[in-house]
BAGU-646669 format. One record per residue: residue number from 0; residue in three letters; chain; y, z, x of N, C-alpha, C in turn. Coordinates in Angstrom, 3 decimals, m for minus. Each point is the difference from the previous one (the first is absolute). Last residue first. Layout:
<sites>
 resi resn chain     n_c2     n_c3     n_c1    ca_c2    ca_c3    ca_c1     c_c2     c_c3     c_c1
  NUM  ala     A        Y        Z        X        Y        Z        X        Y        Z        X
...
</sites>
This chain:
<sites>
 resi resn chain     n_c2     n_c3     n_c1    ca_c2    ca_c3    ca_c1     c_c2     c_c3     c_c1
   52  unk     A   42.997  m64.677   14.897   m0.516   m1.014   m1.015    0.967   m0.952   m0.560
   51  unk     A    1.047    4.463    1.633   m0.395   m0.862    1.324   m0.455   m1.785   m0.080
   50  unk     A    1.054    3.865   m3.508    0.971   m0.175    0.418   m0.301   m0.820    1.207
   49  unk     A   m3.608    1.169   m2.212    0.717   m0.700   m1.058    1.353   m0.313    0.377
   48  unk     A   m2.793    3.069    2.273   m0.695   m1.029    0.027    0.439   m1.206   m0.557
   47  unk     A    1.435    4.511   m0.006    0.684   m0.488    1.116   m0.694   m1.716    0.269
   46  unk     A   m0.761    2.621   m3.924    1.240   m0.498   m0.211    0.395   m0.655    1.623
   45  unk     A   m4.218    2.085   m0.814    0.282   m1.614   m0.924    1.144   m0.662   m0.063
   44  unk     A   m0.915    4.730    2.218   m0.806   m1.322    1.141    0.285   m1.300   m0.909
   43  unk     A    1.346    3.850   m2.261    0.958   m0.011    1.034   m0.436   m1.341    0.831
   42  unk     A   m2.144    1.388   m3.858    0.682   m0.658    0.186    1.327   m0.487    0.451
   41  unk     A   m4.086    2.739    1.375   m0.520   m1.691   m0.097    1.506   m0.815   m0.996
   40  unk     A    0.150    4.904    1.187    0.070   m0.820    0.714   m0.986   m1.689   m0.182
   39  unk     A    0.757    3.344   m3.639    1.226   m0.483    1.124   m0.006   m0.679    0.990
   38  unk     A   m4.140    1.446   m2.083    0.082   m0.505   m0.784    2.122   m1.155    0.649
   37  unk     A   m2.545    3.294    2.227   m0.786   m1.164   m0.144    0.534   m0.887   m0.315
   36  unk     A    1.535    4.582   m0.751    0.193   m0.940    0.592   m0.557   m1.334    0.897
   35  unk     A   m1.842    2.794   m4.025    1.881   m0.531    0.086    0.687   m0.590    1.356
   34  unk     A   m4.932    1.446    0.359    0.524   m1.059   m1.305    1.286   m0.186    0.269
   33  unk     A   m0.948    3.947    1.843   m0.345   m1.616    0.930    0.597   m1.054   m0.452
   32  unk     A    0.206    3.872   m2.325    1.200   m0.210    0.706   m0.528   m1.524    1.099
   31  unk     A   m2.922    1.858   m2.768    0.842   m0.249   m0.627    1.233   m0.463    0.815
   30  unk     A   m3.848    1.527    1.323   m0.510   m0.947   m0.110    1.575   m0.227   m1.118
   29  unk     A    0.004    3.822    1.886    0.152   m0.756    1.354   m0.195   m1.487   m0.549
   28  unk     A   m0.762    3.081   m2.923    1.388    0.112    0.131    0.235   m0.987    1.668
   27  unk     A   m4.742    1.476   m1.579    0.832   m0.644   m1.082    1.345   m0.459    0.188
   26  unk     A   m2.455    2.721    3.475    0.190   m1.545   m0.203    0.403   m0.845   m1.151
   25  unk     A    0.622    4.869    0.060    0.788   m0.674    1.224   m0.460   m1.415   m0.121
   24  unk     A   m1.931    2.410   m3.054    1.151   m0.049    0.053    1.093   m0.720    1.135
   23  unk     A   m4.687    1.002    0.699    0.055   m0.723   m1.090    1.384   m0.351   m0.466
   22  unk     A   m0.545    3.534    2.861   m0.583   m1.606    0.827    0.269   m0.864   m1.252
   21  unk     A    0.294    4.546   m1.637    1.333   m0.352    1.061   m0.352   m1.435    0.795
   20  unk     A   m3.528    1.890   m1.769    0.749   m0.522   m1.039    1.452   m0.094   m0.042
   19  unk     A   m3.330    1.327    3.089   m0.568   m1.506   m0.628    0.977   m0.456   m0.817
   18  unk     A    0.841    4.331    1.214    0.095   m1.115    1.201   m0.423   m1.196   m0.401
   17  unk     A   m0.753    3.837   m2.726    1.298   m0.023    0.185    0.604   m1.192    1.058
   16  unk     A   m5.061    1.053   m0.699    0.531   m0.448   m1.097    1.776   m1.031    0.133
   15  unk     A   m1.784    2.856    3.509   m0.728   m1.194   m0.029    0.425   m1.052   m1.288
   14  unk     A    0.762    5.043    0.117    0.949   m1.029    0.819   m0.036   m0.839    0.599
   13  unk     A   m2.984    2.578   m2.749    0.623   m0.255   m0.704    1.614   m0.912    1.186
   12  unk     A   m4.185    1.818    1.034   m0.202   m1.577   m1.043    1.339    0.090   m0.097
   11  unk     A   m1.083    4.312    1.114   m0.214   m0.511    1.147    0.347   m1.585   m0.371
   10  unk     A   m0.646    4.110   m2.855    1.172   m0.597    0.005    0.049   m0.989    1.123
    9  unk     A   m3.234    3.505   m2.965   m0.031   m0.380    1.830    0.999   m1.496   m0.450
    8  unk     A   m1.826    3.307   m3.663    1.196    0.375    0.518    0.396   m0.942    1.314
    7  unk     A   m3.816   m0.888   m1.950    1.457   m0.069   m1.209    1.048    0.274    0.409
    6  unk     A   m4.321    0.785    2.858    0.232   m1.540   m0.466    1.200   m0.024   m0.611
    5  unk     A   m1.032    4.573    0.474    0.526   m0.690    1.146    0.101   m1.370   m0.152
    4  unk     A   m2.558    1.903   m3.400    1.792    0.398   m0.175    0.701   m0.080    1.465
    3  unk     A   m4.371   m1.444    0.007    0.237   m0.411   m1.442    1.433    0.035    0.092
    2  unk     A   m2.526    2.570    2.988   m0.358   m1.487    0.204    1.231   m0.548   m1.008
    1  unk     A   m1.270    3.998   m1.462    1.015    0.525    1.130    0.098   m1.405    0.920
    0  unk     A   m3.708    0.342   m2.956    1.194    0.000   m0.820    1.265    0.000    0.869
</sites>
C-alpha cells in the first residue's frame, strides 16, 4: 500500500511534461514566424527580380 501512495505522490514526470510542452510551444511559434517571413522575403527577392527584368 505504502508502494501505491509513493507512486501518487512521486512528482518526478512532472517536469518532463512541463518541457515537452514548452518545446512544443516554442516550435509552434518558430514555425509561425518562419512562415511570415518566408513569406517577405520571397517578395522582397520578386520585386528585386522584377526591377532588373
Amino acid at each position: 500500500m505504502t508502494y501505491l501512495k509513493n507512486f501518487i505522490n512521486d512528482e518526478e514526470g512532472q517536469d518532463l511534461v512541463e518541457y515537452a510542452l514548452l518545446l512544443a510551444f516554442v516550435a509552434v511559434a518558430a514555425v509561425a514566424v518562419l512562415t511570415t517571413v518566408a513569406g517577405n522575403t520571397a517578395k522582397v527577392f520578386n520585386r528585386a527580380s522584377a526591377q532588373l527584368t
